[in-house]
N, C-alpha and C positions, 0 to 999 in steps of 0.2 A: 612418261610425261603426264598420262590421265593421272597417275596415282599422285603425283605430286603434288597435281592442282588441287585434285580431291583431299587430298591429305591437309595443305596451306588453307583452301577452305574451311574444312570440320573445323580446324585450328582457330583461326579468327570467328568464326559462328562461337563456339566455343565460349573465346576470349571476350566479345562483345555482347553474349548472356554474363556472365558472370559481373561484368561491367555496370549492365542494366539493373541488375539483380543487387545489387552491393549499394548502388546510388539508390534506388528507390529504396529498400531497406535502411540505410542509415537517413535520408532524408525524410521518411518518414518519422522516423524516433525522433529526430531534433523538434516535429514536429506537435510531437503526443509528449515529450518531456517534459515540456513548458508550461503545460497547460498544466491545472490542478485535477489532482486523482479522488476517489473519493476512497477511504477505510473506512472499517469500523474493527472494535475491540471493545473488552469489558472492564471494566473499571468499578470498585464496591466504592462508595460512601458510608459513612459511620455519622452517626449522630451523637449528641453529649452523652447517651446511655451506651454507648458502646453497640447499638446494634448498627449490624449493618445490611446493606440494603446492593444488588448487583446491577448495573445498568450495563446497555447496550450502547457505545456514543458511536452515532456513526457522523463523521467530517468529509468535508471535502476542501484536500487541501489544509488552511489551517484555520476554515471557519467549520464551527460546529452546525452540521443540519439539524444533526435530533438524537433524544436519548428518550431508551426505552427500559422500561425498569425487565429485570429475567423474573417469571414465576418465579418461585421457591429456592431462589437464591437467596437467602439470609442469614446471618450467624448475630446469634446475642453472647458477642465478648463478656470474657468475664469483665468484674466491675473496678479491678486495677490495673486493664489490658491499657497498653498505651499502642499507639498506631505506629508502626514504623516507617513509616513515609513521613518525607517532611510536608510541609503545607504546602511546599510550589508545587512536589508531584500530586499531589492530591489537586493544587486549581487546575493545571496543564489539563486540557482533554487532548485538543488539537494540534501540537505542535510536533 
């Protein structure tokens, strides 16, 4: 009879950790989902001569905070290189 209770006990402590544990974890997420994250990534710019130049954009969400140029990131394209991005991937920083 001890072992039963003990046994139906563990069982339900058990059952009502997991319980606990599952609702605060996904209620948490619904609540850090919503909100805006911040990235960052790098992205080169060119100019009409063909060089180009590496920045750091870092957003939050899909506003831009700030961009930081990399040291000794640069390349001078040759001078009939054409860009292979279109012009939207090139405005896009933040979306």
């Amino acid at each position: 009879m001890n072992k039963i209770i003990l046994t139906l006990a563990s069982v339900i402590l058990i059952l009502a950790s997991l319980y606990f544990i599952t609702a605060f974890h996904f209620n948490s997420f619904e609540k850090t989902s919503s909100m805006p994250f911040t990235h960052t990534y790098t992205k080169a710019f060119c100019d009409e001569s063909n060089f180009c130049q590496d920045y750091e954009i870092i957003c939050k969400g899909k506003e831009l905070i700030k961009t930081n140029t990399i040291t000794g990131a640069t390349i001078q394209q040759e001078k009939d290189w054409e860009d292979p991005r279109t012009k939207s991937q090139i405005k896009k920083l933040c979306d």
